[in-house]
Backbone as JSON Lines, residues from 0, in Angstrom:
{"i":0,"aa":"X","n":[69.35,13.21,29.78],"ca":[69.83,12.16,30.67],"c":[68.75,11.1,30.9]}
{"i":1,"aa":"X","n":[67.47,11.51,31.36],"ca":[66.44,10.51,31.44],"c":[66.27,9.4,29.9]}
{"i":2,"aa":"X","n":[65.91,11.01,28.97],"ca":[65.63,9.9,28.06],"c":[66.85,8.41,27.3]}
{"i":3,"aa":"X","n":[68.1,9.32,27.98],"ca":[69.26,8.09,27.47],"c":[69.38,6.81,28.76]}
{"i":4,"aa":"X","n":[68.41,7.3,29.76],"ca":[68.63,6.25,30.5],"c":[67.06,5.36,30.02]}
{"i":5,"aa":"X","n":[66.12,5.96,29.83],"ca":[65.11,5.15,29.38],"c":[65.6,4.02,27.92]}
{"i":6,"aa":"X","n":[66.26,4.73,27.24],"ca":[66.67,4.38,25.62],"c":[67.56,2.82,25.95]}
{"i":7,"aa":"X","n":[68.01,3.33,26.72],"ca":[69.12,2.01,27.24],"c":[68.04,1.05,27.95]}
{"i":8,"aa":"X","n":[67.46,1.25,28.94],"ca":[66.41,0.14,29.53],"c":[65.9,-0.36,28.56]}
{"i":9,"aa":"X","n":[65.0,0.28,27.47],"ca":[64.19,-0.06,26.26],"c":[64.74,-1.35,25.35]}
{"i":10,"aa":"X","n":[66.12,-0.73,25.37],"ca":[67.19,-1.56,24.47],"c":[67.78,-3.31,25.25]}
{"i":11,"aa":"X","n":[67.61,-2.76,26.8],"ca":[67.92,-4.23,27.58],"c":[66.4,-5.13,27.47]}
{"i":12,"aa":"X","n":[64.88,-4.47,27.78],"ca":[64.2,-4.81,27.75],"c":[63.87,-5.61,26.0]}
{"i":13,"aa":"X","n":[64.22,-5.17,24.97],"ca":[64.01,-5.49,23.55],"c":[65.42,-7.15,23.35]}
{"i":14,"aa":"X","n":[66.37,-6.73,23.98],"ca":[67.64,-7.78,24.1],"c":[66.48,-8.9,25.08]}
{"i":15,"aa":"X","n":[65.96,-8.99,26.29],"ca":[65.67,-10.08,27.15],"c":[64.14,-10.43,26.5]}
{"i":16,"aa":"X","n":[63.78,-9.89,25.57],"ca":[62.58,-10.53,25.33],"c":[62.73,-11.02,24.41]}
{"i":17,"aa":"X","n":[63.82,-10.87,23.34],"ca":[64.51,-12.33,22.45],"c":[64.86,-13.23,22.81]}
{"i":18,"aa":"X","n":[65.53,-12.84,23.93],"ca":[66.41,-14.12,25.0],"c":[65.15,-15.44,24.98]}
{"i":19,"aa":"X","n":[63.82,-14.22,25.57],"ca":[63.02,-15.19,26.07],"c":[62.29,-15.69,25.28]}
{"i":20,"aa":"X","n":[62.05,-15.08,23.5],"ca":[61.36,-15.82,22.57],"c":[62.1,-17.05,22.3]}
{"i":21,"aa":"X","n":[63.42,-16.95,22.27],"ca":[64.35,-17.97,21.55],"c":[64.73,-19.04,22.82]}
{"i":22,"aa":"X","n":[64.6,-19.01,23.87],"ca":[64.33,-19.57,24.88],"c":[63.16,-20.6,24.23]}
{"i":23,"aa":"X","n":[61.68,-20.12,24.4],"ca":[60.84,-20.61,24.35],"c":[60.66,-21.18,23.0]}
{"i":24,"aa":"X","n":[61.3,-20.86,22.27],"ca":[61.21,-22.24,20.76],"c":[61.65,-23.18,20.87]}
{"i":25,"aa":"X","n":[63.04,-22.6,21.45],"ca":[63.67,-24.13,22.02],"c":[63.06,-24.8,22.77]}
{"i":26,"aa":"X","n":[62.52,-24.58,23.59],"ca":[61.91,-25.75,24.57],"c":[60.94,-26.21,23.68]}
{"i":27,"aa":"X","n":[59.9,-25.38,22.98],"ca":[58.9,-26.35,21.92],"c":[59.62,-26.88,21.46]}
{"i":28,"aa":"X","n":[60.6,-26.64,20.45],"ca":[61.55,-27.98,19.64],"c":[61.23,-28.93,20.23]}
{"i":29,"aa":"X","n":[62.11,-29.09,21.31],"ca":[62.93,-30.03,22.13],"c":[61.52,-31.12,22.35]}
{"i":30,"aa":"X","n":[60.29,-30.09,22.76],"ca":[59.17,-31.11,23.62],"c":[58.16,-31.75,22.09]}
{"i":31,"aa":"X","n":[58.02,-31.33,21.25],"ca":[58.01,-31.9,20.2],"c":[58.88,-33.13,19.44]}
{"i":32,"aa":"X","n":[60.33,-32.86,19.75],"ca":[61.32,-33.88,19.2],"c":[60.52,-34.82,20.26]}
{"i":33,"aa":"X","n":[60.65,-34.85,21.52],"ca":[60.27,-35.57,22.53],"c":[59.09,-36.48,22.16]}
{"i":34,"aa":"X","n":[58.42,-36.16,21.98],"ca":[56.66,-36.39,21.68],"c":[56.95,-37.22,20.02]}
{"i":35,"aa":"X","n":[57.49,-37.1,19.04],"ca":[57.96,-37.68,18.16],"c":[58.98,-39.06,18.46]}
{"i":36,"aa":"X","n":[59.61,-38.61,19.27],"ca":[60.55,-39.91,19.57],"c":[59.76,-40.85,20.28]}
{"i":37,"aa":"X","n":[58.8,-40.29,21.29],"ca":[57.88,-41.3,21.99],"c":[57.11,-42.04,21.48]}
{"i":38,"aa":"X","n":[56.48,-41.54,20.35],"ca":[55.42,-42.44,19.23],"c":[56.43,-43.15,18.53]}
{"i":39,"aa":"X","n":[57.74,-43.09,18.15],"ca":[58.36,-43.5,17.51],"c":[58.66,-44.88,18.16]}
{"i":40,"aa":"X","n":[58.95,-44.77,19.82],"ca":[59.77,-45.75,20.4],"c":[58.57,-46.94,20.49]}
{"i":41,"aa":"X","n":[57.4,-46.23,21.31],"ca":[56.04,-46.84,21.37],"c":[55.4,-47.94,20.23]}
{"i":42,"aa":"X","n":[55.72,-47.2,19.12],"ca":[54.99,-47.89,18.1],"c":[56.16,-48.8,17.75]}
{"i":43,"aa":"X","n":[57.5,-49.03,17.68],"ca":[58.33,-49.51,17.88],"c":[58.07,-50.83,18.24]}
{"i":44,"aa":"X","n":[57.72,-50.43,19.71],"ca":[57.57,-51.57,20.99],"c":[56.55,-52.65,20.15]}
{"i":45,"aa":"X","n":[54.96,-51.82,20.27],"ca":[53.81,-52.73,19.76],"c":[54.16,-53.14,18.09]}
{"i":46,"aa":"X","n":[55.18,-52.87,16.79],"ca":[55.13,-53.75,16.1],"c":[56.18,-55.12,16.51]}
{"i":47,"aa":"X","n":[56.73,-55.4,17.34],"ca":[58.0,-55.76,17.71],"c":[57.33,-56.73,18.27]}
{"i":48,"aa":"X","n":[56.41,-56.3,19.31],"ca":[55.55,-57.31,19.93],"c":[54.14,-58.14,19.24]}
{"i":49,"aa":"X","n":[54.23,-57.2,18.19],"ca":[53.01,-58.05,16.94],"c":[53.89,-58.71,16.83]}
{"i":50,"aa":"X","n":[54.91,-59.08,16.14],"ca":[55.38,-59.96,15.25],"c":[55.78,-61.24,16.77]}
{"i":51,"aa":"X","n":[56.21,-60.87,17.69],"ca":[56.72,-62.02,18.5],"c":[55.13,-62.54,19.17]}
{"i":52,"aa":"X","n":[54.38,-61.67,19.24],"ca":[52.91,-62.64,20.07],"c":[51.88,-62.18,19.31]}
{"i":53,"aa":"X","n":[51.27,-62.87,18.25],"ca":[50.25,-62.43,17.25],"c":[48.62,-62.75,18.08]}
{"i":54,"aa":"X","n":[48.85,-62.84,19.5],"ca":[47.51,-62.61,20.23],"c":[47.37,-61.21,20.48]}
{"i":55,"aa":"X","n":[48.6,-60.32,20.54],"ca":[49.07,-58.76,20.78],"c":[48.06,-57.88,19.47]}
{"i":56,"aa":"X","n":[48.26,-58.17,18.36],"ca":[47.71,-57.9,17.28],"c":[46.4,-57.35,17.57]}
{"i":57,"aa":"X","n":[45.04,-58.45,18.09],"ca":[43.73,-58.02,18.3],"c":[44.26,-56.61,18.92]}
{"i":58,"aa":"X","n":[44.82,-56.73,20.32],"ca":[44.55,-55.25,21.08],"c":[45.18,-53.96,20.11]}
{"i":59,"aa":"X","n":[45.82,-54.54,19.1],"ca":[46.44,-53.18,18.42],"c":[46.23,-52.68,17.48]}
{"i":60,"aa":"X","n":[45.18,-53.26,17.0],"ca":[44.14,-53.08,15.61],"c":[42.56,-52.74,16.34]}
{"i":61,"aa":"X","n":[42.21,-53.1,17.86],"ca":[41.17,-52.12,18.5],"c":[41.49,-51.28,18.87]}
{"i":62,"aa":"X","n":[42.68,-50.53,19.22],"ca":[43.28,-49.32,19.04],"c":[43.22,-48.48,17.94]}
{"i":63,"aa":"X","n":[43.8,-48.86,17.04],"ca":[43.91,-48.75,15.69],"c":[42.83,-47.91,15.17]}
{"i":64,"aa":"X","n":[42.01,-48.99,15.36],"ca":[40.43,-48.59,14.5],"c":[39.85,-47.61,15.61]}
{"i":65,"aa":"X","n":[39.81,-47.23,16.65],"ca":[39.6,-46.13,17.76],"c":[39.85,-44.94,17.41]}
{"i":66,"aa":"X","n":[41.18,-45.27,17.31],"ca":[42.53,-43.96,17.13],"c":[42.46,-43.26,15.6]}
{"i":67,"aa":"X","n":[42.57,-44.18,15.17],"ca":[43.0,-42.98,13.82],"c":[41.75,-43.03,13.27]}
{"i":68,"aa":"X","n":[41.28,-41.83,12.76],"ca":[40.08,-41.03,12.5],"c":[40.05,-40.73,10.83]}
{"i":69,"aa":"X","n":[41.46,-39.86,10.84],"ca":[41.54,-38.82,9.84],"c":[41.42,-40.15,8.31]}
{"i":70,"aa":"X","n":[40.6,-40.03,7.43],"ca":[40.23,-40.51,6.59],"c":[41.77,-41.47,5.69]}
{"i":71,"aa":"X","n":[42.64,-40.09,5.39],"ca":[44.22,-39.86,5.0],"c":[44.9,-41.2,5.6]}
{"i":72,"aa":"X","n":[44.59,-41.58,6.31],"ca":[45.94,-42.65,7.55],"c":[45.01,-43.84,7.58]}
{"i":73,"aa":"X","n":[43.43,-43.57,7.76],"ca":[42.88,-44.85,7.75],"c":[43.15,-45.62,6.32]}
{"i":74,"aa":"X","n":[43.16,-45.0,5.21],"ca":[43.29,-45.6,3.94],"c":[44.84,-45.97,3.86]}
{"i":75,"aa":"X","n":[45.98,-45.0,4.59],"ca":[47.17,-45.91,4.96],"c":[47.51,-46.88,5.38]}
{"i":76,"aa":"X","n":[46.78,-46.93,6.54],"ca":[47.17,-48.47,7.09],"c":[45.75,-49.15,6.82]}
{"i":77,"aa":"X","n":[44.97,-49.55,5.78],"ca":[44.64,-50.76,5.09],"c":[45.38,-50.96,4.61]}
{"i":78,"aa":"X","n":[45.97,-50.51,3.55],"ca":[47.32,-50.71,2.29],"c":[48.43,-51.0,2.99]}
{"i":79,"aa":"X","n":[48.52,-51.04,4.48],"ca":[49.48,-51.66,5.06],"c":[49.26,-53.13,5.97]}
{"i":80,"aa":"X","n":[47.78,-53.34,5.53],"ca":[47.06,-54.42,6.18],"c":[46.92,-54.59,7.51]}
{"i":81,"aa":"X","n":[47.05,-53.17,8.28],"ca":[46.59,-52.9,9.79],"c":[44.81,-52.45,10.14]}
{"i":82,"aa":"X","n":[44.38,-52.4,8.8],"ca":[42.95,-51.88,9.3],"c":[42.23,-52.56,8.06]}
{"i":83,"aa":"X","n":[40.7,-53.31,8.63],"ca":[40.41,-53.71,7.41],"c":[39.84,-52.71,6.37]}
């Protein structure tokens, strides 16, 4: 009797800690999609505003050259004529 009542707890406890893995991916998804859509909308904004006020430009190319580091992306955006 004990051990079929332990076997069963074991079995609810093994059911709610999927609940709660698959819980918790989802929310990473979600805060990732999030974080993707934000750079998306952002960078959006500042080329939108390069092209309508080309005084905007300086501040977004001293960003630019700040921000991106990784060797890979700096050689991208020369070839896209954002970095000299």
């Amino acid at each position: 009797m004990v051990n079929n009542k332990l076997e069963t707890l074991e079995k609810q406890r093994a059911r709610i800690q999927a609940r709660i893995a698959e819980e918790e991916a989802k929310l990473k998804s979600k805060t990732r999609k999030e974080d993707t859509r934000l750079k998306i909308l952002v960078g959006a904004a500042f080329l939108n505003d390069v092209e309508h006020h080309p005084e905007t430009r300086a501040g977004v190319l001293a960003v630019l050259e700040r921000g991106i580091t990784i060797d890979r992306d700096r050689e991208f955006l020369k070839t896209k004529g954002w970095l000299p």
